[in-house]
PyMOL Python script that loads the backbone (N, CA, C, O; Angstrom):
from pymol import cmd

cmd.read_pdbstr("""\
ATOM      1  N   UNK A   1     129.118 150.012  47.449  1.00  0.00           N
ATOM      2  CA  UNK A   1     128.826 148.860  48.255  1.00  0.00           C
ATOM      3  C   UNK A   1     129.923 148.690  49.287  1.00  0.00           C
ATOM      4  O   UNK A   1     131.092 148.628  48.905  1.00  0.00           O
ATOM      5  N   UNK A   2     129.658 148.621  50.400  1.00  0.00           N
ATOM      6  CA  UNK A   2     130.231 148.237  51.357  1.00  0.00           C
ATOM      7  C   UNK A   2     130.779 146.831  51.935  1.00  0.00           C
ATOM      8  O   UNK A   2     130.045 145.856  52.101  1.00  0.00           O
ATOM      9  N   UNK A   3     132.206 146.849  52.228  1.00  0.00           N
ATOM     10  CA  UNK A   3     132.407 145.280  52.059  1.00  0.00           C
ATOM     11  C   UNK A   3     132.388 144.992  53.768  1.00  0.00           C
ATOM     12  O   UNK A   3     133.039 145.627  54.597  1.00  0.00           O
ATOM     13  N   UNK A   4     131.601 144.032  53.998  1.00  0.00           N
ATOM     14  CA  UNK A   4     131.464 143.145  55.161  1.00  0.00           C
ATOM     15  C   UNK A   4     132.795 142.356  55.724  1.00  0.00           C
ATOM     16  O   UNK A   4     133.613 141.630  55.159  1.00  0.00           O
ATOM     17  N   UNK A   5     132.652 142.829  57.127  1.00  0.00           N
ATOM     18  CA  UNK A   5     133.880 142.365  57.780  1.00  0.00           C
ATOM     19  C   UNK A   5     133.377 140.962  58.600  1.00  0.00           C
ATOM     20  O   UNK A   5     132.360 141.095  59.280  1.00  0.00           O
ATOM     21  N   UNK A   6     133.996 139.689  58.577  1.00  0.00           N
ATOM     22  CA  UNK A   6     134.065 138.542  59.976  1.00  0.00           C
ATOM     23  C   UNK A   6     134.990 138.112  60.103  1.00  0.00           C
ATOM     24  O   UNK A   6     135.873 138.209  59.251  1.00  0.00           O
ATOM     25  N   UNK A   7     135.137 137.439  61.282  1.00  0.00           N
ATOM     26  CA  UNK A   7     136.293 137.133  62.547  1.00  0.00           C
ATOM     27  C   UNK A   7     136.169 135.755  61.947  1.00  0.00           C
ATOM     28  O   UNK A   7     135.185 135.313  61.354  1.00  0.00           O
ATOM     29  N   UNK A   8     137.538 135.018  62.234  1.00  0.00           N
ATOM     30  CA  UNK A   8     137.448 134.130  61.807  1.00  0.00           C
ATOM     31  C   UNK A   8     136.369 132.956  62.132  1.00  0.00           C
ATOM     32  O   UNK A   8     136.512 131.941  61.451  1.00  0.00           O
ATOM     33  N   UNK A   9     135.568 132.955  62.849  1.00  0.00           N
ATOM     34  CA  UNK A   9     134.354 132.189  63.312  1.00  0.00           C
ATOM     35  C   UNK A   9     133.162 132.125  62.400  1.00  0.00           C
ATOM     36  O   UNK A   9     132.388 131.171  62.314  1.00  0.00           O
ATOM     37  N   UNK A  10     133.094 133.472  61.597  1.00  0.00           N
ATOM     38  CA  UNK A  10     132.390 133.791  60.734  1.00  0.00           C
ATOM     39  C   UNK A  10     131.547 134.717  61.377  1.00  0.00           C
ATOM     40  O   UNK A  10     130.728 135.031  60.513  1.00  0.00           O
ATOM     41  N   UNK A  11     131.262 135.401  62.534  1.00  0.00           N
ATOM     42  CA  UNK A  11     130.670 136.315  62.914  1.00  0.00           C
ATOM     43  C   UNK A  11     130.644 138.084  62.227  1.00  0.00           C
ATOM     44  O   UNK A  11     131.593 138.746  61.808  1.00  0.00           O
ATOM     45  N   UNK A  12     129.532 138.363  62.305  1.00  0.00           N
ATOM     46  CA  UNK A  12     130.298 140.063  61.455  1.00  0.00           C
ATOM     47  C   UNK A  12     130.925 140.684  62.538  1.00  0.00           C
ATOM     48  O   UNK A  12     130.377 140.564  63.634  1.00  0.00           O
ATOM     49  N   UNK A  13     132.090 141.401  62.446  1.00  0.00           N
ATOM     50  CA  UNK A  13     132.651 142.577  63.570  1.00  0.00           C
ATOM     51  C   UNK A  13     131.836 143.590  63.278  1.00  0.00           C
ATOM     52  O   UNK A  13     130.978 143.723  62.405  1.00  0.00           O
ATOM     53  N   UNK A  14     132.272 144.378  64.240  1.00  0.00           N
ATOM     54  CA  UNK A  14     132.062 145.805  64.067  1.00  0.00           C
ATOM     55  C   UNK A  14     132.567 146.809  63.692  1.00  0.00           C
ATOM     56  O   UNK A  14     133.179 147.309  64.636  1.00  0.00           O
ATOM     57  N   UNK A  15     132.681 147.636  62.438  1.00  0.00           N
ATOM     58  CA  UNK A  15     133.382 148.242  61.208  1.00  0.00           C
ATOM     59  C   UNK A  15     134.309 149.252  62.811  1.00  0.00           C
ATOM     60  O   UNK A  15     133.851 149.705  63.860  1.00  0.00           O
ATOM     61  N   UNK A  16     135.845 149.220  62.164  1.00  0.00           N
ATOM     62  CA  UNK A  16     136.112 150.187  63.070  1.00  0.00           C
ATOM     63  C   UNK A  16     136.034 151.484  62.995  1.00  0.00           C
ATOM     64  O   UNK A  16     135.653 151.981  61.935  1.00  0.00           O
ATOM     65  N   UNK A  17     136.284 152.083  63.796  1.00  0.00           N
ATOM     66  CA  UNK A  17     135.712 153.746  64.367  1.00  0.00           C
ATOM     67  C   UNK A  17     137.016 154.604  63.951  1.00  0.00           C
ATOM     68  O   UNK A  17     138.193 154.301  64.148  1.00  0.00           O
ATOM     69  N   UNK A  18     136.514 155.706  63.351  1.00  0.00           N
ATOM     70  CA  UNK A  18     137.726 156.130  62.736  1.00  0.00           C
ATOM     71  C   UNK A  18     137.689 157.618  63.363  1.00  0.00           C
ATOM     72  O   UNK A  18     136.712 157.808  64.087  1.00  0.00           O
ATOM     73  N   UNK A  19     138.498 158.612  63.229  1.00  0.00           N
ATOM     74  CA  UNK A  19     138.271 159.888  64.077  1.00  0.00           C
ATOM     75  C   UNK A  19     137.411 160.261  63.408  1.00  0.00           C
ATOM     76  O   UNK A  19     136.376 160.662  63.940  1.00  0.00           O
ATOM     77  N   UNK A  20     137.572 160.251  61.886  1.00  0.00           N
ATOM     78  CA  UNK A  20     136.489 161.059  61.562  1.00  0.00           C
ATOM     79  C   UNK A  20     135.291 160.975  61.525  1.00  0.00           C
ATOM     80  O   UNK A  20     134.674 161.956  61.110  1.00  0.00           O
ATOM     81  N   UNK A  21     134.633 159.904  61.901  1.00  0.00           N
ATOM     82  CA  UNK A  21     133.123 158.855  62.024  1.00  0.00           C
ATOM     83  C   UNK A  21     133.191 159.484  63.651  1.00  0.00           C
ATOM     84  O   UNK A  21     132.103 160.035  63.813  1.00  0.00           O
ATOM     85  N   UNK A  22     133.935 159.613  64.786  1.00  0.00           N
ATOM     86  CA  UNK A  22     133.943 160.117  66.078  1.00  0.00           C
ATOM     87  C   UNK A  22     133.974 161.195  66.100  1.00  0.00           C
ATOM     88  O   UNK A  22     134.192 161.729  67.187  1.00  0.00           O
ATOM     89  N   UNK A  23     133.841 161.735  65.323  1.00  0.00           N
ATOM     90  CA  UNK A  23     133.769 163.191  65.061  1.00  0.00           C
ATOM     91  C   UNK A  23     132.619 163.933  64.615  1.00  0.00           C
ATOM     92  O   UNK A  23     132.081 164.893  65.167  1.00  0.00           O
ATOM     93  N   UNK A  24     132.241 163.204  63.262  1.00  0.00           N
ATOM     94  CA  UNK A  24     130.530 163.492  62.905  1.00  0.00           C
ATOM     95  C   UNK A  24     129.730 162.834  63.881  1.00  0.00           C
ATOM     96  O   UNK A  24     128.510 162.984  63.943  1.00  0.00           O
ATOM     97  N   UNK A  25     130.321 162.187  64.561  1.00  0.00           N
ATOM     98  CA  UNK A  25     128.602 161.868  65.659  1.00  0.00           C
ATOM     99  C   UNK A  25     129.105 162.549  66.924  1.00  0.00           C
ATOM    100  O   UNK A  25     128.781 162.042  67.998  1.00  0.00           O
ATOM    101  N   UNK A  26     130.045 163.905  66.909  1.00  0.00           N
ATOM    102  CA  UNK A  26     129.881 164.393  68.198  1.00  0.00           C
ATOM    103  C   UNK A  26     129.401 165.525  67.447  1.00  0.00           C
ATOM    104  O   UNK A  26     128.390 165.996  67.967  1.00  0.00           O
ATOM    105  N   UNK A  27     129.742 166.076  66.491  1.00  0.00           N
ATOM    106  CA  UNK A  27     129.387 167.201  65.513  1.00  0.00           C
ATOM    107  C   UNK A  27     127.269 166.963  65.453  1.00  0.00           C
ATOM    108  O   UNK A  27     126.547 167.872  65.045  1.00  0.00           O
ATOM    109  N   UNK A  28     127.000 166.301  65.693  1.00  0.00           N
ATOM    110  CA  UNK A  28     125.808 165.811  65.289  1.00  0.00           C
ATOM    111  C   UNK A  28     125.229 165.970  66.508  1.00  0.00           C
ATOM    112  O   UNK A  28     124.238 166.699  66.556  1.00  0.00           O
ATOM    113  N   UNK A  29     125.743 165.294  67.813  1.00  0.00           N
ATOM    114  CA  UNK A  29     125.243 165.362  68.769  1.00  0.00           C
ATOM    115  C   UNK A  29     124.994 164.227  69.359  1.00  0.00           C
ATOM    116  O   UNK A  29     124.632 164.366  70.527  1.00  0.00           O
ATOM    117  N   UNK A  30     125.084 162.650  68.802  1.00  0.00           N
ATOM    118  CA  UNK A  30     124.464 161.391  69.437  1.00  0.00           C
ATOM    119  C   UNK A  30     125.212 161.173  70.548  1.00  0.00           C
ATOM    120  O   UNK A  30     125.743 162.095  71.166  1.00  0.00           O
ATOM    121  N   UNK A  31     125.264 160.473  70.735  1.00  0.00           N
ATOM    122  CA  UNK A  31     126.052 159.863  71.818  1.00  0.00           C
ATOM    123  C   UNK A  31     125.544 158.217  71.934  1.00  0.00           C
ATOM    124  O   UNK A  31     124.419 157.740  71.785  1.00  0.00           O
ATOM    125  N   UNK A  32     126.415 157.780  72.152  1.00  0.00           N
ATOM    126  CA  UNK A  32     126.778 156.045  72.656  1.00  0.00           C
ATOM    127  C   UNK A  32     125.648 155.970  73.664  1.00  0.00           C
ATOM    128  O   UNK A  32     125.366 156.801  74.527  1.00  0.00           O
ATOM    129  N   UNK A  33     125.045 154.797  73.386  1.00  0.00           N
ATOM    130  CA  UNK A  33     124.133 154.233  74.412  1.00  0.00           C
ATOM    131  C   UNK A  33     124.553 153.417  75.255  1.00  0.00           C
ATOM    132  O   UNK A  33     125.689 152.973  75.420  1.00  0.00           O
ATOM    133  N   UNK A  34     123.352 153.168  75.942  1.00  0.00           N
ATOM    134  CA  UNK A  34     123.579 151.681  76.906  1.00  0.00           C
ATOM    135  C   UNK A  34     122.346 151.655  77.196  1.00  0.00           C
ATOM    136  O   UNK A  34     121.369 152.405  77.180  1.00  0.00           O
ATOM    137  N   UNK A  35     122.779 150.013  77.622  1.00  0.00           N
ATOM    138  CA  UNK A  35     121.173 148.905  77.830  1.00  0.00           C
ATOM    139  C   UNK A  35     121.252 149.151  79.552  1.00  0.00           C
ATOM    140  O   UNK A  35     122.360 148.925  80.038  1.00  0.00           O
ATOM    141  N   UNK A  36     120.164 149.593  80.503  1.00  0.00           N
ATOM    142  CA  UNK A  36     119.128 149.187  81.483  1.00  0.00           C
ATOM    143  C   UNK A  36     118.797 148.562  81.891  1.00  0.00           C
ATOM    144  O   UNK A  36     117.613 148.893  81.957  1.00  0.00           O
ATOM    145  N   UNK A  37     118.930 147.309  82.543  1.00  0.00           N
ATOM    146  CA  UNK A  37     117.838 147.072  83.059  1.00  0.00           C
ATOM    147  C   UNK A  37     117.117 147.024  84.171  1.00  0.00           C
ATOM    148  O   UNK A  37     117.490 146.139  84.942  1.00  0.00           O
ATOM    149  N   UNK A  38     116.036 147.786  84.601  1.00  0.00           N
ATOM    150  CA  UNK A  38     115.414 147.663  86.250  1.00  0.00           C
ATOM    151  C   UNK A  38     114.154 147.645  86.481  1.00  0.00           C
ATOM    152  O   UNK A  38     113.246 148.111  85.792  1.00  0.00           O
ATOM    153  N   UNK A  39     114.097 146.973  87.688  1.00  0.00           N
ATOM    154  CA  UNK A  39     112.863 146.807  87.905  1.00  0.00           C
ATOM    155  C   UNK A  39     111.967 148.016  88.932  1.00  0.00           C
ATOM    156  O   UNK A  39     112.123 148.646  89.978  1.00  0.00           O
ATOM    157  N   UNK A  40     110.974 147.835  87.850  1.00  0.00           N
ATOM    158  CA  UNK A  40     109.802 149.200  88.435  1.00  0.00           C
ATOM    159  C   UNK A  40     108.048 148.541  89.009  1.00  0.00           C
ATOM    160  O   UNK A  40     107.414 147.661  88.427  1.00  0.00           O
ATOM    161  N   UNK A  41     107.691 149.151  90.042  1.00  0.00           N
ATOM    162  CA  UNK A  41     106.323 148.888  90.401  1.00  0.00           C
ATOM    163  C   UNK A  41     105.609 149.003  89.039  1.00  0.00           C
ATOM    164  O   UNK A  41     105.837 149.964  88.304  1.00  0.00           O
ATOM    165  N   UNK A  42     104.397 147.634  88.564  1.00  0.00           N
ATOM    166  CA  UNK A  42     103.759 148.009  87.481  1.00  0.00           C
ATOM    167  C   UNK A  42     103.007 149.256  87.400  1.00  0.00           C
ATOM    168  O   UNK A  42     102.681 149.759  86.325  1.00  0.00           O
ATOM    169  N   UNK A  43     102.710 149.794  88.638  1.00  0.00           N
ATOM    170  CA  UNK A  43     101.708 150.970  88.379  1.00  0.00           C
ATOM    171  C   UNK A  43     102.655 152.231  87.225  1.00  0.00           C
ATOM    172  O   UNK A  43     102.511 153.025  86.295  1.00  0.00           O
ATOM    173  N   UNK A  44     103.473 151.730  88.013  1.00  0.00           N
ATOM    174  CA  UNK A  44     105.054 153.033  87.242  1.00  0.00           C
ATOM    175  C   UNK A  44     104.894 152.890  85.345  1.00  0.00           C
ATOM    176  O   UNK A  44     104.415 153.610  84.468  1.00  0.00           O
ATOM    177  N   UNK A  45     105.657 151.424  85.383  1.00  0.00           N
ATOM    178  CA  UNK A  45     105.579 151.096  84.270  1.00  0.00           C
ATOM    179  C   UNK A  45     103.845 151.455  83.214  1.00  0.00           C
ATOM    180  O   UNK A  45     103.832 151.994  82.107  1.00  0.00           O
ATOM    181  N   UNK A  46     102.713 151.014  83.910  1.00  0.00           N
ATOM    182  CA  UNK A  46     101.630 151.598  83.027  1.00  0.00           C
ATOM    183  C   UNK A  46     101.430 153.164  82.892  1.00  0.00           C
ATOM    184  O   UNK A  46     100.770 153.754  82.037  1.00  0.00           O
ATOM    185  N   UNK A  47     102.259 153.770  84.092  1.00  0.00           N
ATOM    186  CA  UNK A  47     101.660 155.400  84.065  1.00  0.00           C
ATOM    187  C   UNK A  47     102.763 155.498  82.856  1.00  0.00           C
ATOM    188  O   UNK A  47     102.158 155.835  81.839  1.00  0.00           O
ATOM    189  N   UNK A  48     103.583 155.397  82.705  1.00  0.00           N
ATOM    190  CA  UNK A  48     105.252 155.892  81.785  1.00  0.00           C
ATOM    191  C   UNK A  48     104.745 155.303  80.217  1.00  0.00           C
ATOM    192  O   UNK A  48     105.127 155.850  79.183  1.00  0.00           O
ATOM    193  N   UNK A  49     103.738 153.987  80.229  1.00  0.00           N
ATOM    194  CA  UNK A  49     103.515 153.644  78.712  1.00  0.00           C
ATOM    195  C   UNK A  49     102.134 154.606  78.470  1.00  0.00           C
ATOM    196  O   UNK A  49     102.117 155.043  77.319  1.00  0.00           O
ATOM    197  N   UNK A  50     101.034 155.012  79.246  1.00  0.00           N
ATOM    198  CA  UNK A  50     100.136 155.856  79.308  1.00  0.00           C
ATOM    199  C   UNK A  50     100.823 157.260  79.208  1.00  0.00           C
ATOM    200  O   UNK A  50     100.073 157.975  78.543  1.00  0.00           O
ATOM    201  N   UNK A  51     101.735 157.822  79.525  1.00  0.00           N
ATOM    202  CA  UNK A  51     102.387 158.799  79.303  1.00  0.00           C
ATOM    203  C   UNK A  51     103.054 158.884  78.287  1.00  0.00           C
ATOM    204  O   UNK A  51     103.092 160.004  77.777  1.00  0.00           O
ATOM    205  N   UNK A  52     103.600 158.086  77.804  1.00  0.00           N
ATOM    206  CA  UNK A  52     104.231 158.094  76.217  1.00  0.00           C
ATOM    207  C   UNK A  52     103.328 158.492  75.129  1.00  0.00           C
ATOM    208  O   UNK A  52     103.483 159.426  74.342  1.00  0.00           O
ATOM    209  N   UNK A  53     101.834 157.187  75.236  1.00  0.00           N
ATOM    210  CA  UNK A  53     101.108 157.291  74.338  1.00  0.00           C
ATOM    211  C   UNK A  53     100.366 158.973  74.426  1.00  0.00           C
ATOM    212  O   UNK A  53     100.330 159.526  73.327  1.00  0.00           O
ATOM    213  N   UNK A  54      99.823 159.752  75.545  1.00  0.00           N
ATOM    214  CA  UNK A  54      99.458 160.656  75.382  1.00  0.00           C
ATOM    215  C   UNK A  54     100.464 161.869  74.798  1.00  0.00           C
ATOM    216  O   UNK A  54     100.033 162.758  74.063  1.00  0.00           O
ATOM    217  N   UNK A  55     102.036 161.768  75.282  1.00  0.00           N
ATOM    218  CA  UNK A  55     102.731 162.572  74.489  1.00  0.00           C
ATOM    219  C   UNK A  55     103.492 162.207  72.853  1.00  0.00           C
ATOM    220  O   UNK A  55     104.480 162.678  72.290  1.00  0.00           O
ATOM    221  N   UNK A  56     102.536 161.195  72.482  1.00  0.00           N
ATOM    222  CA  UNK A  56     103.050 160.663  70.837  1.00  0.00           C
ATOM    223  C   UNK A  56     104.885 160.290  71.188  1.00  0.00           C
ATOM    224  O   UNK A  56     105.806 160.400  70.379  1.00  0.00           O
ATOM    225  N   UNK A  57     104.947 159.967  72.226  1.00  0.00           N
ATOM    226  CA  UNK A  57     106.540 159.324  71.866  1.00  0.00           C
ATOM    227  C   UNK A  57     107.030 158.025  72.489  1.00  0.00           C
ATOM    228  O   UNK A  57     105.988 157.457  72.814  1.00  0.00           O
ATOM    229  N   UNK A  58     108.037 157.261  72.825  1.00  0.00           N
ATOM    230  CA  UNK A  58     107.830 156.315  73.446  1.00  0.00           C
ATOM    231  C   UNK A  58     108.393 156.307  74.917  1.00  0.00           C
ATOM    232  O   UNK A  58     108.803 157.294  75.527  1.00  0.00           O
ATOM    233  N   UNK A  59     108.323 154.751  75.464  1.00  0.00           N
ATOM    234  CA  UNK A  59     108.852 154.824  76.902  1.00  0.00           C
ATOM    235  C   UNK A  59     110.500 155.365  76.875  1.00  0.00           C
ATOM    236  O   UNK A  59     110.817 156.319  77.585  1.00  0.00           O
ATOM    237  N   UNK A  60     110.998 155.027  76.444  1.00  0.00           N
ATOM    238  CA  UNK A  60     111.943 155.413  76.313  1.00  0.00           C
ATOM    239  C   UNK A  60     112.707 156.987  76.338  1.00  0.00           C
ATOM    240  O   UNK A  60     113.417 157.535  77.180  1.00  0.00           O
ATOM    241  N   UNK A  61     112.239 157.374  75.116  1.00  0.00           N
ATOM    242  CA  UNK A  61     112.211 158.819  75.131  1.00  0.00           C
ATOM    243  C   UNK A  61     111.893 159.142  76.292  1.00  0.00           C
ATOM    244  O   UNK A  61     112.810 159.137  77.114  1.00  0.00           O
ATOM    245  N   UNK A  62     110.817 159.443  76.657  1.00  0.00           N
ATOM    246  CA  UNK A  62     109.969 159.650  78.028  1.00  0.00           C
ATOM    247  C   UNK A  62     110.730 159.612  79.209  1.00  0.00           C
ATOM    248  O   UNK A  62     110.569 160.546  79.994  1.00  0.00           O
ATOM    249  N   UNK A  63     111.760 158.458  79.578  1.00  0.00           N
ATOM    250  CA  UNK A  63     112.712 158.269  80.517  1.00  0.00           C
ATOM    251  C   UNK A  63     113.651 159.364  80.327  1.00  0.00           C
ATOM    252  O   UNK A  63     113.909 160.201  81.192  1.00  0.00           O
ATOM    253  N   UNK A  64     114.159 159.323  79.135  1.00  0.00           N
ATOM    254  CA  UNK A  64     116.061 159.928  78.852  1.00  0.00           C
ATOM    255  C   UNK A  64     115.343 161.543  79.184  1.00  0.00           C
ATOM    256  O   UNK A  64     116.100 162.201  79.897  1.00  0.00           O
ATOM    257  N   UNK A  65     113.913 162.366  78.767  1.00  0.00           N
ATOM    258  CA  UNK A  65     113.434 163.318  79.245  1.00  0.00           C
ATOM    259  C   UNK A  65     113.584 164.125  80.390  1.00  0.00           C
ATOM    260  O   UNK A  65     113.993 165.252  80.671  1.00  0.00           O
ATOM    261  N   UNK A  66     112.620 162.143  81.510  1.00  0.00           N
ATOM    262  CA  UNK A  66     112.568 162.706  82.827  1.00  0.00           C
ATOM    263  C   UNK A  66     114.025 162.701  83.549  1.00  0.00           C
ATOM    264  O   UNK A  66     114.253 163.307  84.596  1.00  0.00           O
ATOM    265  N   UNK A  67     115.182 161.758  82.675  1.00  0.00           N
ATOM    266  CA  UNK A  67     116.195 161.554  83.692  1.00  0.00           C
ATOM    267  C   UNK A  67     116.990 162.908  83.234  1.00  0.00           C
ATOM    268  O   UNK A  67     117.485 163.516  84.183  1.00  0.00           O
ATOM    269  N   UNK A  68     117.185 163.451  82.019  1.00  0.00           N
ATOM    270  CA  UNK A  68     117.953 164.801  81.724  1.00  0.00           C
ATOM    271  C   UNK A  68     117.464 166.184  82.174  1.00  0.00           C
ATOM    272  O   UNK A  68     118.188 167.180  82.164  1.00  0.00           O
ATOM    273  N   UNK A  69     116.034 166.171  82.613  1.00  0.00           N
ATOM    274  CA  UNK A  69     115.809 167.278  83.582  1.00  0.00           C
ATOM    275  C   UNK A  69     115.731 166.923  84.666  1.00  0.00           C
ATOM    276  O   UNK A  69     115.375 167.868  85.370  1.00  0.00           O
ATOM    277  N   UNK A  70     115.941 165.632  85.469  1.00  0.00           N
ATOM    278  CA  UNK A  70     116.374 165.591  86.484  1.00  0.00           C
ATOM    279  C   UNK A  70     117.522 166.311  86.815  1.00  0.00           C
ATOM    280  O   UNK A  70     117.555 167.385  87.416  1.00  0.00           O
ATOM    281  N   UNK A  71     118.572 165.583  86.340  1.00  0.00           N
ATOM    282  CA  UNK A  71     120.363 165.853  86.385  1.00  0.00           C
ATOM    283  C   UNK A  71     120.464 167.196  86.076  1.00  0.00           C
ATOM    284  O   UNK A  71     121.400 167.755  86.648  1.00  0.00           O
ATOM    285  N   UNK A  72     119.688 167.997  85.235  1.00  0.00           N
ATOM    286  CA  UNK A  72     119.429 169.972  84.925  1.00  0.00           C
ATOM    287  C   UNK A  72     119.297 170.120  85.900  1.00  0.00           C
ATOM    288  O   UNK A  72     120.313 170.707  86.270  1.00  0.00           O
ATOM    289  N   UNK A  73     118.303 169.904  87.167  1.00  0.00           N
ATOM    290  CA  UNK A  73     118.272 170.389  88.226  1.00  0.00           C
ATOM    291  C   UNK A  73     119.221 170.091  89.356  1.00  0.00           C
ATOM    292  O   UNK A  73     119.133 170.761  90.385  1.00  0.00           O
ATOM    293  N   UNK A  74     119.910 169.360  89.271  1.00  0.00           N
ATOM    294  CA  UNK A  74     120.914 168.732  90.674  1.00  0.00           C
ATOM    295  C   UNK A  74     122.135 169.229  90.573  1.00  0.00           C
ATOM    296  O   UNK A  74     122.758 169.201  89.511  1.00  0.00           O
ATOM    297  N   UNK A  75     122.561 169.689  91.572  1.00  0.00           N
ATOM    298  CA  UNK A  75     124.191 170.627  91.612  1.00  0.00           C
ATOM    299  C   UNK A  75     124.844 169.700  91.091  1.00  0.00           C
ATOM    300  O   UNK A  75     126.051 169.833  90.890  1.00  0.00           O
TER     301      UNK A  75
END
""", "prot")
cmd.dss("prot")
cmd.show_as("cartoon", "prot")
cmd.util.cbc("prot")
cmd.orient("prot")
């Protein structure tokens, strides 16, 4: 069992990051995210959720796809 960390406010922190936890998730391959947000013509947005659903995955996926073979192709 894992013991739960909060700040004195009572909020939970966030367990700290140790090399070796920075290490299995480069060993692994993830990488750190980030939040988006922008605005797209709805036609965009319905072709990209119509495109998800026909390739079984989501909008999302679908983006990080089109934006990583973008950047494959650009010097």
């Amino acid at each position: 069992m894992t013991q739960k960390s909060f700040d004195i406010i009572g909020k939970k922190t966030a367990p700290a990051t140790t090399a070796a936890s920075e290490m299995e998730r480069f060993i692994s391959g993830s990488e750190a995210l980030t939040t988006m947000t922008v605005q797209v013509p709805e036609r965009l947005r319905r072709a990209l959720k119509q495109q998800a659903l026909d390739h079984n995955t989501t909008v999302k996926e679908l983006l990080t796809q089109i934006l990583e073979a973008h950047f494959a192709q650009s010097p």
